[in-house]
C-alpha positions in Angstrom: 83.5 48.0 104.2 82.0 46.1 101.4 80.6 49.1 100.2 83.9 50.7 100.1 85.4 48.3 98.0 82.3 48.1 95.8 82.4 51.9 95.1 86.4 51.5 94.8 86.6 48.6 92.4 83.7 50.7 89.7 85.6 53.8 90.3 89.4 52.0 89.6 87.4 50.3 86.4 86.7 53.5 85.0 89.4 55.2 85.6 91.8 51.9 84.3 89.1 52.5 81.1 89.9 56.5 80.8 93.5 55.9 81.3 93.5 53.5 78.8 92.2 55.5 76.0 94.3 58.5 76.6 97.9 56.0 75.5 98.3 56.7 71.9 99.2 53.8 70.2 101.5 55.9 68.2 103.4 57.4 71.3 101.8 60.5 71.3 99.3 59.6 74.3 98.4 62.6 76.9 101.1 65.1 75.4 99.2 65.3 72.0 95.9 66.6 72.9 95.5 70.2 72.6 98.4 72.1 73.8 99.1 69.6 76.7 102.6 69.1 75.2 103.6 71.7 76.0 102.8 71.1 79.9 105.3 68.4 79.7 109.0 68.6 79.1 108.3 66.0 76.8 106.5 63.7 75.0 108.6 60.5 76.9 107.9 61.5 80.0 104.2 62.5 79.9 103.5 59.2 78.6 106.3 57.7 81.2 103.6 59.0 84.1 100.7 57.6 82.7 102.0 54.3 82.1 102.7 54.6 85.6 99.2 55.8 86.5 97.6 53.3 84.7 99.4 50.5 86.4 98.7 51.8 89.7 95.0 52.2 88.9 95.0 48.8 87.5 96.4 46.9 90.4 93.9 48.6 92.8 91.1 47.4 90.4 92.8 43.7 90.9 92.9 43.8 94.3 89.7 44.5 95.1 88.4 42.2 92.4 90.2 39.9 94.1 89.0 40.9 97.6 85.1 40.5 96.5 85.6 37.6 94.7 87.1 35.3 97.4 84.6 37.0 100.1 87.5 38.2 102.3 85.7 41.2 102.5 81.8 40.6 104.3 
């Protein structure tokens, strides 16, 4: 089990990092690289799932931080 969260809590980090640096900090995010706009049906909501994405992938990160660090997990 503590290998599970080990392998989980590295795997969330990178993701959290990848996620990260796909945002735009000019809006564009995911929907401006390449011809991904044009997966979308727009720019809002593309970046309206990552957000989304990111947050989720973030608060698994946390919570196994926060597993490890308290030893709940042995």
């Amino acid at each position: 089990m503590l290998k599970l969260a080990w392998i989980l809590m590295v795997l969330s980090a990178l993701l959290v990092i990848v996620l990260v640096l796909m945002h735009s900090p000019k809006g564009d995010g995911i929907a401006g690289i390449g011809s991904a706009a044009q997966i979308f049906t727009s720019q809002k909501s593309a970046e309206k799932g990552l957000n989304k994405l990111t947050g989720i992938v973030a608060l698994i990160f946390v919570v196994c931080v926060f597993l490890l660090g308290f030893g709940i997990i042995k």
